[in-house]
Residue, then its C-alpha position, 0 to 999 in steps of 0.5 A: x503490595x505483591x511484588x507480581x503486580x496484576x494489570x487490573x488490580x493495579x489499575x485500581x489501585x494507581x487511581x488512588x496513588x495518583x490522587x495522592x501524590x498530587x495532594x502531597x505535591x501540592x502541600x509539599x514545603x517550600x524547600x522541597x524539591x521533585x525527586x527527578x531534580x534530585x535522583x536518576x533512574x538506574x538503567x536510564x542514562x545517556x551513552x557516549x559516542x566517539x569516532x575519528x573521521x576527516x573534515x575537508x573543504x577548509x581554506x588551507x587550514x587543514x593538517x600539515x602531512x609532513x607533521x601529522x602523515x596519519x592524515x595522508x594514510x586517513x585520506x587514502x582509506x577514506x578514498x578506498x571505500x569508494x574504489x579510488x585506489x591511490x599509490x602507496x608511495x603517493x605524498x600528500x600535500x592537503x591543506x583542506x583536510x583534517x583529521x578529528x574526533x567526532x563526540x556525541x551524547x546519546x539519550x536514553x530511549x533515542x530511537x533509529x533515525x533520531x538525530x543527536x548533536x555532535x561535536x568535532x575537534x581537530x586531532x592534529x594540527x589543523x589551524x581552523x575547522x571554519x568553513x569545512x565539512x564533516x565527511x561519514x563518520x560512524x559514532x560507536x560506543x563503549x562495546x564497539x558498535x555503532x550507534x550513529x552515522x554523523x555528517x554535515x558542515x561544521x559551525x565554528x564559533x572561533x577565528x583565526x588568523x595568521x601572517x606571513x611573518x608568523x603572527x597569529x591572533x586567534x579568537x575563542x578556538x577555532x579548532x572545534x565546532x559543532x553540528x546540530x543534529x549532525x549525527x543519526x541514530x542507526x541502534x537503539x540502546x536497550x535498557x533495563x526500564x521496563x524488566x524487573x519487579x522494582x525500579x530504583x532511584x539513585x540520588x545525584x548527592x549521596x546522603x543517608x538522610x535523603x535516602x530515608x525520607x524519600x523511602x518513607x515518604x514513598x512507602x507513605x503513600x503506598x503502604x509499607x514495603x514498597x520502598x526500600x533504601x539500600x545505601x545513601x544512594x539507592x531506593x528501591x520501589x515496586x513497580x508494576x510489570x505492564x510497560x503503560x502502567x509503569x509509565x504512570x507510575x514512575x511519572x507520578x512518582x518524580x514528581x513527589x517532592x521531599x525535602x534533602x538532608x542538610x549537606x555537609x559542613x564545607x568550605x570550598x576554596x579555588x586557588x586559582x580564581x580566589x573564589x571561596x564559597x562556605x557552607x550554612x553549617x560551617x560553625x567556629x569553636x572559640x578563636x581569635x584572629x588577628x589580621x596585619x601586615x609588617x612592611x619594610x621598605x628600604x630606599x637606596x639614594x646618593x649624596x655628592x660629597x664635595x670637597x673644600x677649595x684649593x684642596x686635592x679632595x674629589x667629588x664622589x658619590x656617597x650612597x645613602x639607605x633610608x629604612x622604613x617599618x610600618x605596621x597597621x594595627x588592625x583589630x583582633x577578633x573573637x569567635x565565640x562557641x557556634x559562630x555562624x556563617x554570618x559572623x565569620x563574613x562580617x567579622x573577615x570583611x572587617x579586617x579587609x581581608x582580601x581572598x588570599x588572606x581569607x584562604x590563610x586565615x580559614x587554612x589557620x583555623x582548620x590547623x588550629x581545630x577551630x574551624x567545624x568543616x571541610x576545608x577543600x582547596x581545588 
């Protein structure tokens, strides 16, 4: 196909391209998936927003000026911009304000005077946003420009309570709360969609595999050359110019299911939890495991000693130590060459391995080159 591709001669040809990718849609396998599910278009992400601005009207959970006096200094500028110029030397006691960080994700393709959800959390010491209001606060992005003006009353999800005495008895965190549709957008961000002769898909998993059938299914269709994988992660395919045709075309285009590449071989371990997840292709080269425990157990107790009438003995205290060693006697097990996921699961809960016992044996069998994975601890 020609890279500069005509209205009309392009037109024609999407009617047959279209009919096409519905068909393979529909034969597609079970294990398939869409290619919008498993890739993002380049130039086409959402955009982080911040700003810091003052949330007032709390119940005297607001900032302590004494411990955060940017709370004062914010309250004063705030004050400024409507002309209520207030002493330099002016102390602050506002328990009904806070100093936050306001958040939000911008979409891709947001438009002027849509509105976005925001996020709000406390940056000093605030006990509790509940019941206040988000003053004007301009959302700016990474190139210092503001893209959002975001205001509204706070919905906090958390409550807080504290004594006289200094008691406290917090649920979930009464620090942050939310605004629905909080912020409006004032700029749009532009992207890179609709310039160029190709649009490139980058795969949310990096897999050479995947790259490779995804091209040649797309090239399949289309005819060869139309797409191209640069690396495990990035595909590359003609588009045509017009922005509408363009449109339909991407459209059609993400929706084209392809089956991914197997994933490596891993095991995931967290420490913290005991969770521990392991993958279809792990496979154990020849082992065997044993799985016991050695418990010793000394018990200290007293004996009276007690001596003969009519005589000058005394009654004393005789300390005496009991030693106890027990050993169960479980069962070694034998991993033959390509035992599976399901051997290694019913072979460990045979032995009644708890979680950490499992991360010991797994952590074993990585050491002894056993084990045919990725052994991740996180």
């Amino acid at each position: 196909m020609n890279s500069q591709l005509s209205h009309k001669p392009f037109a024609r040809v999407l009617c047959v391209v279209l009919i096409a990718l519905q068909a393979l849609s529909l034969s597609a396998p079970v294990r398939a998936d869409r290619i919008k599910d498993i890739a993002n278009i380049q130039g086409v992400q959402a955009n982080q927003l911040v700003g810091v601005g003052l949330v007032t009207g709390l119940d005297g959970t607001g900032d302590q000026t004494t411990q955060a006096p940017f709370t004062a200094e914010s309250f004063r500028a705030y004050l400024d911009q409507f002309g209520i110029p207030m002493p330099a030397n002016q102390n602050f006691q506002l328990r009904n304000v806070a100093v936050v960080s306001v958040q939000a994700e911008l979409p891709a393709f947001t438009k002027p005077g849509q509105t976005i959800d925001i996020t709000v959390s406390s940056l000093a010491n605030a006990a509790s946003l509940r019941g206040g209001s988000l003053e004007r606060t301009f959302l700016v992005g990474v190139d210092g420009q503001v893209y959002a003006i975001a205001q509204g009353n706070l919905i906090v999800g958390g409550l807080g309570v504290e004594g006289a005495d200094g008691s406290r008895i917090s649920i979930n965190v009464p620090s942050v709360g939310r605004i629905p549709g909080g912020a409006t957008t004032v700029l749009e961000v532009p992207t890179s969609f609709n310039t160029g002769d190709y649009v490139t898909f980058n795969l949310k998993r990096a897999d050479f595999t995947t790259a490779r059938r995804l091209s040649s299914a797309i090239n399949g269709f289309l005819g060869a050359g139309t797409a191209e994988a640069l690396d495990a992660v990035s595909i590359r395919v003609r588009a045509p110019i017009d922005p509408q045709a363009r449109v339909a075309y991407v459209s059609e285009l993400e929706n084209m299911q392809i089956e991914q590449g197997a994933a490596p071989a891993r095991v995931i371990v967290n420490s913290r939890t005991g969770t521990i997840v392991i993958g279809d292709h792990v496979r154990v080269s020849p082992a065997a495991i044993t799985h016991g425990s050695l418990s010793v157990t000394i018990s200290e107790s007293f004996a009276v000693s007690q001596p003969l009438p009519f005589s000058d003995g005394e009654t004393v205290a005789v300390p005496q130590s009991d030693i106890t060693v027990t050993q169960e006697s479980n069962r070694m097990f034998l991993f033959d060459t390509g035992t599976t996921l399901a051997d290694i699961v019913q072979a460990i809960n045979a032995v009644g391995a708890a979680p950490g016992d499992l991360t010991a044996i797994l952590e074993a069998l990585k050491q002894s080159g056993s084990l045919r994975a990725d052994l991740i601890v996180i």
